[in-house]
C-alpha positions in Angstrom: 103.5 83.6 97.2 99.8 84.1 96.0 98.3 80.6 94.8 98.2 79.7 91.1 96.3 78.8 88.9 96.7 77.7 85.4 94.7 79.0 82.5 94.5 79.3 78.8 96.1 82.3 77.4 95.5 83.1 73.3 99.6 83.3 72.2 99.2 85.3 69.2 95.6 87.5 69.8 92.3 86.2 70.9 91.3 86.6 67.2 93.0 83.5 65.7 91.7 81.5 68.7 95.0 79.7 69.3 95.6 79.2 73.2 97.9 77.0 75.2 98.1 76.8 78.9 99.6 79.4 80.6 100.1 80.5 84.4 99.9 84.9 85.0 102.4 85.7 86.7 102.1 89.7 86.7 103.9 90.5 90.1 100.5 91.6 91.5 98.5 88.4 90.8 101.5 86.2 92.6 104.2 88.1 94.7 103.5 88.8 98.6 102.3 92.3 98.8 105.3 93.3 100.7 107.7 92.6 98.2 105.8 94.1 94.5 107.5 97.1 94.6 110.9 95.3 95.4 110.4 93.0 92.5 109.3 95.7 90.0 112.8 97.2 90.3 114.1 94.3 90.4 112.8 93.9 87.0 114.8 96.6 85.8 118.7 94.6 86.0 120.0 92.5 83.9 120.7 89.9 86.5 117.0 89.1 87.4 116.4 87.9 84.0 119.8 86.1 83.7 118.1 83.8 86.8 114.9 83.7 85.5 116.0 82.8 81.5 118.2 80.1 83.3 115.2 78.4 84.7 112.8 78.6 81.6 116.2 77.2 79.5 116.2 74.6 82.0 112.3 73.3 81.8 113.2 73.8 77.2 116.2 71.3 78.2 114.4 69.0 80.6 111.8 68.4 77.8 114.7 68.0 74.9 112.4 71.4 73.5 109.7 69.4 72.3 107.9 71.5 74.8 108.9 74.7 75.8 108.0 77.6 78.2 108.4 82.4 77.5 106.7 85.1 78.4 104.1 86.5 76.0 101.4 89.1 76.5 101.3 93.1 76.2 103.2 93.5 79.2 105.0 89.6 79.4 102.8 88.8 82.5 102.0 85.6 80.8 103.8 82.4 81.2 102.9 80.2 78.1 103.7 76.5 76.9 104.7 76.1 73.8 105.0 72.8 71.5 108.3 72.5 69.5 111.6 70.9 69.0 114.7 70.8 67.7 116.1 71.6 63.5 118.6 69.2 61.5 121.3 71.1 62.6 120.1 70.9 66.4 118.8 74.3 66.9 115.6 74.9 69.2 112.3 76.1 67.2 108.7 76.5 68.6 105.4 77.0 67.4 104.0 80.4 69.2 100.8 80.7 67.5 100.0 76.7 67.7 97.2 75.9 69.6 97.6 73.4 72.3 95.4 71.4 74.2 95.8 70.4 77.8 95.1 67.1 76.6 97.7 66.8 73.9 100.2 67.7 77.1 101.9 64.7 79.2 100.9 65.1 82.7 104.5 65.5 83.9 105.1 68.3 81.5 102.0 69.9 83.3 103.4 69.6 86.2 107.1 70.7 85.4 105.7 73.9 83.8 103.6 74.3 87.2 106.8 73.7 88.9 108.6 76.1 86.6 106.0 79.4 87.0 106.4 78.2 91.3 110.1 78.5 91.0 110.3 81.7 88.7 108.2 83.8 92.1 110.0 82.0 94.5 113.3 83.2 92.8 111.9 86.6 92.3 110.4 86.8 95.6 114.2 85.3 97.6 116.1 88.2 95.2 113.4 90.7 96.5 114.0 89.6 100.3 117.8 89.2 99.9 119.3 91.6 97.2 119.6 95.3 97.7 119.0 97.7 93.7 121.3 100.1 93.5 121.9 102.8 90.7 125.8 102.4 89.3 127.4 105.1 86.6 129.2 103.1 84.1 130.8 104.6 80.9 130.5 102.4 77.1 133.4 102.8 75.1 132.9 103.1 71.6 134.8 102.6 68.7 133.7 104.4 65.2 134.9 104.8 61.6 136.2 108.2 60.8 137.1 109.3 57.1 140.5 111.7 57.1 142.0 113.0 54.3 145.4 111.5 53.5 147.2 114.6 51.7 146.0 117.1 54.7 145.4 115.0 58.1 142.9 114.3 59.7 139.5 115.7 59.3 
């Protein structure tokens, strides 16, 4: 693992000025050389982002979703915090375009959301050293609505 750094990353486009704190964590900037091209394909199963969406649910959780952490940017590279909380009826919302200040953040949510970005590479970096990608063939059933005509059969 590269080291990190934290920065400020504009959540909606540079033009409305709103930024939050934010680590990159494109696979270049933090993965061991070794391993990019392991974790790009990776990338491409379902099962890396079922780990990696368990974490970031875990960090929303930890901090009851008043503060929350996703992926934003062109290509997602961008791990972003985001101020929020909960509706009446107990559902999580956030504010993505809100700008937040490291200063309105409680140092222990800093350091959460630092812990958070370290264990998203380490996970990617152990499934890159310890899992093998392989292509499978899988057929979707489907079921559709046909029309038939009742006095001849079907059509």
């Amino acid at each position: 693992m590269k080291p990190l750094k934290r920065t400020r990353y504009h959540t909606m486009n540079s033009w409305n000025n709103s930024i939050a704190p934010a680590y990159n964590l494109k696979v270049y900037n933090v993965a061991d050389s070794d391993l990019i091209s392991k974790i790009f394909e990776l990338m491409e199963t379902e099962i890396f982002w079922d780990d990696i969406n368990v974490l970031i649910n875990d960090f929303d959780s930890e901090h009851d979703y008043q503060w929350q952490a996703g992926f934003n940017g062109r290509s997602g590279g961008y791990l972003v915090l985001y101020k929020g909380g909960r509706n009446k009826d107990g559902k999580p919302f956030s504010y993505p375009g809100k700008s937040i200040g490291d200063d309105e953040v409680p140092g222990n949510v800093l350091r959460s959301f630092r812990q958070l970005a370290i264990d998203i590479i380490k996970t990617a970096e152990y499934m890159a050293k310890n899992f093998q990608v392989i292509d499978e063939e899988f057929t979707v059933t489907k079921t559709r609505k046909v029309v038939i005509n009742i006095l001849e059969g079907r059509n």
